[in-house]
Structure formats: structure tokens, C-alpha cells
N, CA, C and O atoms as a MOPAC input file, in Angstrom:
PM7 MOZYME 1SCF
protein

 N    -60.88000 1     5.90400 1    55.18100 1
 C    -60.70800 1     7.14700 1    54.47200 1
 C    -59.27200 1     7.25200 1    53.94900 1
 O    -58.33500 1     7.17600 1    54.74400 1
 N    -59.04700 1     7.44500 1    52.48300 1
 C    -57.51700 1     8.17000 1    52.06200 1
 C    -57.00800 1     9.44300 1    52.91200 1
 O    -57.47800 1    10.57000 1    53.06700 1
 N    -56.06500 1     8.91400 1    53.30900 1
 C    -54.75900 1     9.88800 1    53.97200 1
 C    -53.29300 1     9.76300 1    52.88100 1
 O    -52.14000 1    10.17700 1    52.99900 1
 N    -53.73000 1     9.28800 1    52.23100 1
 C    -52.25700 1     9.46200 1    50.99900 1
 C    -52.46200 1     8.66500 1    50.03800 1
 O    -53.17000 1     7.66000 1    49.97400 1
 N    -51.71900 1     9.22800 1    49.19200 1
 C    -51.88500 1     8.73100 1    47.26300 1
 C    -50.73300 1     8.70100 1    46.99200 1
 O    -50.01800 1     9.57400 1    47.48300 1
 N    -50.12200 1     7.64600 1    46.07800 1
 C    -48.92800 1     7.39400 1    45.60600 1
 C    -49.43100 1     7.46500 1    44.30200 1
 O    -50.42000 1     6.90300 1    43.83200 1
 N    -48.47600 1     8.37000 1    43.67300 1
 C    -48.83300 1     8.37900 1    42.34600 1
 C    -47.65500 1     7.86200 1    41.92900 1
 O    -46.64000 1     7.90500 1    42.62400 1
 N    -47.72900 1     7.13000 1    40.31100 1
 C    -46.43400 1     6.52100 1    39.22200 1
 C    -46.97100 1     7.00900 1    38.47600 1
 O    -48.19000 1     6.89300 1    38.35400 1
 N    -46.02500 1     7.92300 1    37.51500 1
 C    -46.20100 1     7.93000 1    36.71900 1
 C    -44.97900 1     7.07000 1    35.44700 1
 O    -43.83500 1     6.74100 1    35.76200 1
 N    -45.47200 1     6.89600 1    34.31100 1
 C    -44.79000 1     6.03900 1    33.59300 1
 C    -44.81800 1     6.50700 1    31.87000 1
 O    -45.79700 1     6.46000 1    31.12500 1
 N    -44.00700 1     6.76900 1    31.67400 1
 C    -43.67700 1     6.66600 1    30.00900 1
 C    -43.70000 1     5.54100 1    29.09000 1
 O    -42.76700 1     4.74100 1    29.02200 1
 N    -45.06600 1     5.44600 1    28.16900 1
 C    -45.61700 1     3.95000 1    27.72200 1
 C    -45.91800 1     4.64300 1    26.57100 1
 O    -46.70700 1     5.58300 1    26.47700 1
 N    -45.12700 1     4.04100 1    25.52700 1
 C    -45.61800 1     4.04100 1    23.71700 1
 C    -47.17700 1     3.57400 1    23.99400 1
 O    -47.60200 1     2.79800 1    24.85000 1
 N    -47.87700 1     4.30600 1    22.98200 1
 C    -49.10200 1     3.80800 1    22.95200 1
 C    -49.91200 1     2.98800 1    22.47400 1
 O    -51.14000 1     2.90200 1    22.44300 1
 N    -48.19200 1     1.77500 1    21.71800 1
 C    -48.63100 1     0.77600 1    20.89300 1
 C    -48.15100 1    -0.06600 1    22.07200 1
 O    -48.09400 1    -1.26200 1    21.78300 1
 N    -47.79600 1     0.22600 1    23.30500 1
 C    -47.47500 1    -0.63100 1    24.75100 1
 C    -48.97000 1    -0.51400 1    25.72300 1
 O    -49.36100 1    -1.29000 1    26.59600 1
 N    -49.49000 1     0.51200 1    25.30600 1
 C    -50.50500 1     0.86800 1    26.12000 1
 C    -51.06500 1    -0.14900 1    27.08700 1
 O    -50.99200 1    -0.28400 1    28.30900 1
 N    -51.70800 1    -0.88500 1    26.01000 1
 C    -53.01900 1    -2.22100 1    26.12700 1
 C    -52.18600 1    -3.17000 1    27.14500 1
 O    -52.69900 1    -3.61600 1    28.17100 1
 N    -50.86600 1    -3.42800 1    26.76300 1
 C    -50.01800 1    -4.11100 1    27.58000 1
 C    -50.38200 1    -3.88100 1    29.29000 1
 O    -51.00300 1    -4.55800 1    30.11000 1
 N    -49.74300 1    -2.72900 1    29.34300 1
 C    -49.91600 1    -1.95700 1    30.41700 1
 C    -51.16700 1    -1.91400 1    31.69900 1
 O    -51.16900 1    -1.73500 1    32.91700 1
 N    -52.17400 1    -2.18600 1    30.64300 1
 C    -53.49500 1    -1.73700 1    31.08800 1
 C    -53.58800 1    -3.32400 1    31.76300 1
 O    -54.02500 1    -3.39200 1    32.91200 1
 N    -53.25000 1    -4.39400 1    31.17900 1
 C    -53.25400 1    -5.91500 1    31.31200 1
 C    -52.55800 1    -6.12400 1    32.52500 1
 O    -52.99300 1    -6.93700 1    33.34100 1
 N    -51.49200 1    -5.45900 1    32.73900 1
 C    -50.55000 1    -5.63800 1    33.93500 1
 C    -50.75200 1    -5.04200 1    34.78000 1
 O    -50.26300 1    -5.44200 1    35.83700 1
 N    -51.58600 1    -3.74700 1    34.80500 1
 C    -52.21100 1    -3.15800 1    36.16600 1
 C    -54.19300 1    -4.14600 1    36.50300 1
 O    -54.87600 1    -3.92300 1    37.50200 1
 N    -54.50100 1    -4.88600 1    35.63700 1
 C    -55.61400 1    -5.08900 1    35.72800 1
 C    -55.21600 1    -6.65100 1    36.41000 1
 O    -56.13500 1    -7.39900 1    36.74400 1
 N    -53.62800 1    -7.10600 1    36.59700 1
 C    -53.79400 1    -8.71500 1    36.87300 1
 C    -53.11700 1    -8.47800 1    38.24300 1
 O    -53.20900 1    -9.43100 1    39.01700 1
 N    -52.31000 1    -7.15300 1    38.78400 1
 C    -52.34400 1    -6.80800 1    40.01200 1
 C    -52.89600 1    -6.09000 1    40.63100 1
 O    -52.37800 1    -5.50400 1    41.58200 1
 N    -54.21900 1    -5.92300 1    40.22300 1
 C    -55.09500 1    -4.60600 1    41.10600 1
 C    -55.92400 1    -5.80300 1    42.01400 1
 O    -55.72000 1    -5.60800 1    43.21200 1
 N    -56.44400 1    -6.50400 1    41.86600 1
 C    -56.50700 1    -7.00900 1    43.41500 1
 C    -55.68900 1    -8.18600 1    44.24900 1
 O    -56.09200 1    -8.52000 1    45.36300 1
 N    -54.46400 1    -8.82300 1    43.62200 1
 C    -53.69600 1    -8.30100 1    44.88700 1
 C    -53.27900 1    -7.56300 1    45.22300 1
 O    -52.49800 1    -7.98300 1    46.07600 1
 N    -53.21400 1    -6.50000 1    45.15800 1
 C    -52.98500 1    -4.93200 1    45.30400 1
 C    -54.03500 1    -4.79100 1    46.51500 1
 O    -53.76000 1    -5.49500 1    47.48600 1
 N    -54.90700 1    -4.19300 1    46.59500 1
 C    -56.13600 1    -4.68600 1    47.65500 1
 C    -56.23200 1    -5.99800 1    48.70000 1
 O    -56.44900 1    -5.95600 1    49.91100 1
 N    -56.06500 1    -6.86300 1    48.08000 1
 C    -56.23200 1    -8.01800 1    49.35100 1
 C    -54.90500 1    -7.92900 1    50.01700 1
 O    -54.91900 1    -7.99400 1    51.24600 1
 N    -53.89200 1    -7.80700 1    49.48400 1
 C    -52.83600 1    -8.06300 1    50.60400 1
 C    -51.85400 1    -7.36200 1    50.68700 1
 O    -50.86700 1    -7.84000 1    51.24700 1
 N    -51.79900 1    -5.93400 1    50.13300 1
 C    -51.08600 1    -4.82600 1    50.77600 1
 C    -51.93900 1    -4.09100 1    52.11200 1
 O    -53.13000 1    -3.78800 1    52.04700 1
 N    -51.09300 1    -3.88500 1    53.28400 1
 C    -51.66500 1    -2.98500 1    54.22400 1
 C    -51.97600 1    -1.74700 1    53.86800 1
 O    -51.37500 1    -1.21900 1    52.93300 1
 N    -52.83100 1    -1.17900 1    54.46500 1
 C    -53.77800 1    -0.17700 1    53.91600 1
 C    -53.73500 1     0.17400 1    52.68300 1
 O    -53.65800 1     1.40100 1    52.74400 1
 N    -53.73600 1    -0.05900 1    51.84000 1
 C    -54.33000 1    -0.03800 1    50.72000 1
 C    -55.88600 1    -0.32200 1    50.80400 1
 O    -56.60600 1    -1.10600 1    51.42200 1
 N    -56.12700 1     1.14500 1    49.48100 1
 C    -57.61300 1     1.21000 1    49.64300 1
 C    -58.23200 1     1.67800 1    48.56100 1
 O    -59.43200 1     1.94900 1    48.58700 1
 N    -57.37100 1     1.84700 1    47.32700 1
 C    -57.60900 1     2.31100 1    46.07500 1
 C    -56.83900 1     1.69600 1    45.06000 1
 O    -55.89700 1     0.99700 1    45.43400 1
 N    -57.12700 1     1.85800 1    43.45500 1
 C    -56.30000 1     1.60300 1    42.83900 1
 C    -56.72400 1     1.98900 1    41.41500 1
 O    -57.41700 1     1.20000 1    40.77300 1
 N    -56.34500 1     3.15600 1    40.89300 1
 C    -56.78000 1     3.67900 1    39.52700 1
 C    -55.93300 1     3.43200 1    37.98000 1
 O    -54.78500 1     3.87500 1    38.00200 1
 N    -56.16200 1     3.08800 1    37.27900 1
 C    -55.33900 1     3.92900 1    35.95600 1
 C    -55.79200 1     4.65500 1    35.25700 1
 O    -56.78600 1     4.48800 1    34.55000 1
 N    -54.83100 1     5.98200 1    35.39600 1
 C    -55.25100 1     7.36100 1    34.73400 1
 C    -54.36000 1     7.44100 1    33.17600 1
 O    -53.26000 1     7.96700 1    33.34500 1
 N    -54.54600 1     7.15200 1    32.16500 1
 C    -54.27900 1     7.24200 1    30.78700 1
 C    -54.66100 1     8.77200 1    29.86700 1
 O    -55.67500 1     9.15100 1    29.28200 1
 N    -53.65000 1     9.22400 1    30.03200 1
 C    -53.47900 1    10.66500 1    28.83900 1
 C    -52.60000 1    10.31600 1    27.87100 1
 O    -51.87900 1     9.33200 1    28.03600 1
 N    -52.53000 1    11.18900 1    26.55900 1
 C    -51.64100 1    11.31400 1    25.75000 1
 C    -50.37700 1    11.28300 1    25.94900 1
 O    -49.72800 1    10.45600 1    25.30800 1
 N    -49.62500 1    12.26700 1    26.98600 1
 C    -48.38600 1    11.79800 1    26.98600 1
 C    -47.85600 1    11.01100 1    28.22000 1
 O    -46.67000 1    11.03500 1    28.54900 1
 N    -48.84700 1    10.28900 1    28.89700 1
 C    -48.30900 1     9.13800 1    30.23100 1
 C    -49.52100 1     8.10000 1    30.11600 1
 O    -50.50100 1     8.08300 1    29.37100 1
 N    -49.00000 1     7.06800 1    31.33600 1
 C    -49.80200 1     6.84800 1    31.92300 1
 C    -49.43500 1     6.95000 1    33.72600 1
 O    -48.30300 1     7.12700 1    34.17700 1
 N    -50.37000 1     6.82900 1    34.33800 1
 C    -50.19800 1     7.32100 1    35.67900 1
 C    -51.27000 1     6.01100 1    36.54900 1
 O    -52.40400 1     5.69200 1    36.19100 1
 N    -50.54800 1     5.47700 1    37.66100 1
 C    -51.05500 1     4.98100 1    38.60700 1
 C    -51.86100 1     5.48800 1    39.76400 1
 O    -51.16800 1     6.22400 1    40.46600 1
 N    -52.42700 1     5.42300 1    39.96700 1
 C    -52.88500 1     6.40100 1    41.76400 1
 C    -53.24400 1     5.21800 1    42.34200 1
 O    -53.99500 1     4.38200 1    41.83800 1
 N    -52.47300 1     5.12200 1    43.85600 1
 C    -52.76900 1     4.20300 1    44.80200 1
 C    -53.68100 1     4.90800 1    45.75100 1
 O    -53.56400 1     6.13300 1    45.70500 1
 N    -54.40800 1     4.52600 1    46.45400 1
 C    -55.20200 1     5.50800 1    47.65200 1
 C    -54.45400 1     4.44700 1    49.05700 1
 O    -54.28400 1     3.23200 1    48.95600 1
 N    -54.19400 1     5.06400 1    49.96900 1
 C    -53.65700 1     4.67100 1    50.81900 1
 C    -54.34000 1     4.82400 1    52.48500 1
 O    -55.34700 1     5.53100 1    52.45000 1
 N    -54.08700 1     4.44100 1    53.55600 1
 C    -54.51300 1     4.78600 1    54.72700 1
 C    -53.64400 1     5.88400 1    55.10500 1
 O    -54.13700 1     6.94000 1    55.50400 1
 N    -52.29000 1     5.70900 1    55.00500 1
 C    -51.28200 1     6.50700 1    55.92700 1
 C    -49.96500 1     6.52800 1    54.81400 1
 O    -49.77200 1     5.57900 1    54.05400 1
 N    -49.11200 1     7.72000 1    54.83100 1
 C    -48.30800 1     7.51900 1    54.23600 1
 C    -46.75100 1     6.45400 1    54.33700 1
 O    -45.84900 1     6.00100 1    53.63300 1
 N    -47.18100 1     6.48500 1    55.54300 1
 C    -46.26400 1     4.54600 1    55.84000 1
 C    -46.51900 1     3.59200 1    55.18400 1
 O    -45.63600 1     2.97900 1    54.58300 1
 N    -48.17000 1     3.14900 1    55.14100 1
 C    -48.38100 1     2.46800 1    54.03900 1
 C    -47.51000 1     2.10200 1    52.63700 1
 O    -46.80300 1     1.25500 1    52.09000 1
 N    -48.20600 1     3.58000 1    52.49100 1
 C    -47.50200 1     3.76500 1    50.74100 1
 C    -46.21700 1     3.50900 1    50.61400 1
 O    -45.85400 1     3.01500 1    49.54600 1
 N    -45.19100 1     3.78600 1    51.69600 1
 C    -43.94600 1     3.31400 1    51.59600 1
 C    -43.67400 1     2.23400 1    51.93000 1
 O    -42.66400 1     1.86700 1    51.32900 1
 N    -43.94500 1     1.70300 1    52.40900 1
 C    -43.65400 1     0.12000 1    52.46400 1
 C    -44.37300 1    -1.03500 1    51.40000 1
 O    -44.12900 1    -2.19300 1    51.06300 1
 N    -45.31900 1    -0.08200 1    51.11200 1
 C    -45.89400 1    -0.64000 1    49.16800 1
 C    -44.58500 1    -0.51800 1    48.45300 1
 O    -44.08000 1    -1.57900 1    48.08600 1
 N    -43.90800 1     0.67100 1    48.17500 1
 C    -42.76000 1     0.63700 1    47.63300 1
 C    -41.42500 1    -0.30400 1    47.89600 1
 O    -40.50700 1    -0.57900 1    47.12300 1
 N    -41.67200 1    -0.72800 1    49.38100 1
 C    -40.67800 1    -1.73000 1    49.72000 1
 C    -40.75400 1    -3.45500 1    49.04100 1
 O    -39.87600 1    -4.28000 1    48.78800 1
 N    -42.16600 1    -3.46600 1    48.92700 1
 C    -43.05400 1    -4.44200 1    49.32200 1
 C    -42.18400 1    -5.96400 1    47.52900 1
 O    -41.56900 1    -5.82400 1    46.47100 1
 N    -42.66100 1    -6.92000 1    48.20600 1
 C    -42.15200 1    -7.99400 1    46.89400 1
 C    -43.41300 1    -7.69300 1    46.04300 1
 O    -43.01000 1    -7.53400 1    44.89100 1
 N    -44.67300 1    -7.55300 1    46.09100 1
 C    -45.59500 1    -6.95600 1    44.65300 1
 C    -45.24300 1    -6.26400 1    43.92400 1
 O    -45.33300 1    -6.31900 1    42.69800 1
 N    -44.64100 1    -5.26300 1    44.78100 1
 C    -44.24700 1    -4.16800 1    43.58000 1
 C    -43.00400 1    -4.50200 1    43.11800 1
 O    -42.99100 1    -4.54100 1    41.88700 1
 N    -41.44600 1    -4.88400 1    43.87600 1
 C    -40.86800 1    -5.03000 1    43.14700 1
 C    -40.45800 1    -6.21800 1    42.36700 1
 O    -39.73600 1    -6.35900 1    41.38000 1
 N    -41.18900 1    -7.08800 1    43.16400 1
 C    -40.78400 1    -8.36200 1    42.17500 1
 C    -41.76900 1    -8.80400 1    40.67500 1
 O    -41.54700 1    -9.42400 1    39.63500 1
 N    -42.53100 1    -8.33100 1    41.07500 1
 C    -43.95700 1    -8.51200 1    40.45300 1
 C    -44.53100 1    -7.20700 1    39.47500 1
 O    -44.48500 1    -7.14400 1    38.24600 1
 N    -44.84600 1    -6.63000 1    40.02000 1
 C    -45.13300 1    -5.49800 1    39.28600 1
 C    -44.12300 1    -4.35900 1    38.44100 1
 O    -44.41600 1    -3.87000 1    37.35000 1
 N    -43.05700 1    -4.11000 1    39.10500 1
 C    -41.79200 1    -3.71100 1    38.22700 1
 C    -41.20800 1    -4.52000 1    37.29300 1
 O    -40.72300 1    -4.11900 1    36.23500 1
 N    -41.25000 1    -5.76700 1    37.70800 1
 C    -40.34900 1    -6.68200 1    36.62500 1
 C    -41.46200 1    -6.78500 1    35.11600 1
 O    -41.25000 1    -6.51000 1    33.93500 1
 N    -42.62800 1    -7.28800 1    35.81100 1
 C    -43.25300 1    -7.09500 1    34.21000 1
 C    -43.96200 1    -5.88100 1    33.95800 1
 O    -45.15300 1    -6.03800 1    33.68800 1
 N    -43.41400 1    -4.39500 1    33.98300 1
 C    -43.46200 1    -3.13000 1    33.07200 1
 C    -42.01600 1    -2.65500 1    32.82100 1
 O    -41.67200 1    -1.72000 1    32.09800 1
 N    -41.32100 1    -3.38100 1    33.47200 1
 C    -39.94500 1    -2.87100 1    33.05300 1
 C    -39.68200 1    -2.93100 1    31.07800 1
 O    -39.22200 1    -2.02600 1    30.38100 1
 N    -40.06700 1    -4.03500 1    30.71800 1
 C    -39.80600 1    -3.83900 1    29.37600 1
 C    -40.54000 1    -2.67200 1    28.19800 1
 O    -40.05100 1    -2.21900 1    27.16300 1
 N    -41.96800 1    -2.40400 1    28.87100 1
 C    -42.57000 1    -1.16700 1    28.29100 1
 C    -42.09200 1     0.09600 1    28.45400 1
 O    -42.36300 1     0.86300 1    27.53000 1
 N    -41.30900 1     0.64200 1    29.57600 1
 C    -40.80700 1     1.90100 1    29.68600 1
 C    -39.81400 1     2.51500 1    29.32100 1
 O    -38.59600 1     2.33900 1    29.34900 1
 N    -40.70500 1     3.48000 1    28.87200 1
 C    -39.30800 1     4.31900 1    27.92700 1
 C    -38.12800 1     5.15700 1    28.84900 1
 O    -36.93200 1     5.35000 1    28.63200 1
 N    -39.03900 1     5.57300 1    30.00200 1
 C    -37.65300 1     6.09400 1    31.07400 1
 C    -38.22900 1     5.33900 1    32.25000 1
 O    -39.02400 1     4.39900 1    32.23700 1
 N    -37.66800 1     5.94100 1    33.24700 1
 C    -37.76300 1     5.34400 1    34.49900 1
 C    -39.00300 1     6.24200 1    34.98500 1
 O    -39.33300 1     7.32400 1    34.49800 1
 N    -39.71200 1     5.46400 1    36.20400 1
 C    -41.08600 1     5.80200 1    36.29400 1
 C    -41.10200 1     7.60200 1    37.45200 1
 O    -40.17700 1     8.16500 1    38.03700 1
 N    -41.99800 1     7.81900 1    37.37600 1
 C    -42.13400 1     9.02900 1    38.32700 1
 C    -42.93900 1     8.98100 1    39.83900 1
 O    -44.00000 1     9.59500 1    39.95100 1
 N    -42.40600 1     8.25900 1    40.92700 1
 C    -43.19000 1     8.13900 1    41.61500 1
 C    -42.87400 1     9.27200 1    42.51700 1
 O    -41.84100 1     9.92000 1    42.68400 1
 N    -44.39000 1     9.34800 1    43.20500 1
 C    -44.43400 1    10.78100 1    44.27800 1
 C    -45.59300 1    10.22700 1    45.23300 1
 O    -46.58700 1     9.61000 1    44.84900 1
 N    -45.24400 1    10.59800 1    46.66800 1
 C    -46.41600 1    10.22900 1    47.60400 1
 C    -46.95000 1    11.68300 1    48.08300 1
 O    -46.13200 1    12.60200 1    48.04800 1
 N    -48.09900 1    11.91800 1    48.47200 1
 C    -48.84600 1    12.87700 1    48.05100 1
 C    -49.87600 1    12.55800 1    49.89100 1
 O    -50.32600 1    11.50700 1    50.34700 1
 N    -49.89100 1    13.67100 1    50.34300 1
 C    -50.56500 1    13.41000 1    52.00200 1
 C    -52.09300 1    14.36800 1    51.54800 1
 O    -52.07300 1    15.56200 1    51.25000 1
 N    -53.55500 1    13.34700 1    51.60300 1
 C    -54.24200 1    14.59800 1    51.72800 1
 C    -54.31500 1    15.32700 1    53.23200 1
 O    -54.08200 1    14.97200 1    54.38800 1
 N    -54.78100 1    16.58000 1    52.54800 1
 C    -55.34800 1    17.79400 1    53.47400 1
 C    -56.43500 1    17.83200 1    54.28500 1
 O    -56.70200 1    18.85700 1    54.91200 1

């Protein structure tokens, strides 16, 4: 069961979009196989963002996702060139 959501959000031209969508679709399952609790993995696309949602076990998890070499070696390094600011992340405990 989700006990926490990490959300990113990210500022992506929408001629970067497709990019984007490519780089969350070539780490969404290692994202799953070999982060600890990890248990979700969405992309939410509106007009003015795009937004990640991780589903998590525990909010330890989610922070040590943030620690983790996927995300920063891997997954930050190739969206770093699409973003127009720096990303919005927030961890989020459900109720």
C-alpha cells in the first residue's frame, strides 16, 4: 500500500515534451525493480508542467530515492538540459 508520494514537478517547453516523456519511459522500470519501496510511477502532463508522482512505501523511501545514483546520476543528468528552472520536488505522507 502507498504511504507517500514524491512529487517533481518540472518546467518543459512543449517542443521538449516528447523528450521528456522518453526519459521517464527508459527509467520507469528501473525505477521499480531496484529502488526500495518503490511502488508507483506516473507522468502527469498539463499545459503549464510536467509532474512526476512516485508512489512510495514509507517516506524514508522517497528520500533516499532522492539520495539514490538513479536519480542523480541518471535521471537528473539526462533532463537537466530540458529544464527551464529547477525542478519542484515535494514528498507528500498519505492520510
Amino acid at each position: 500500500m502507498t504511504k507517500a508520494y514524491l512529487e517533481i514537478t518540472l518546467q518543459i517547453k512543449d517542443t521538449d515534451r516528447a523528450n521528456a516523456a522518453g526519459i521517464y519511459q527508459k527509467y520507469k522500470a528501473p525505477f521499480l525493480e531496484t529502488i526500495k519501496g518503490a511502488l508507483s510511477k506516473e507522468l502527469l502532463v498539463h499545459v503549464e508542467n510536467v509532474q512526476v508522482l512516485h508512489g512510495f512505501d514509507s517516506v524514508e523511501s522517497a528520500q533516499q530515492y532522492l539520495g539514490s545514483e538513479l536519480f542523480n546520476k541518471d535521471v537528473v543528468l539526462s533532463l537537466k538540459p530540458l529544464l527551464q528552472a529547477s525542478p519542484d520536488v515535494k514528498i507528500y505522507t498519505v492520510a
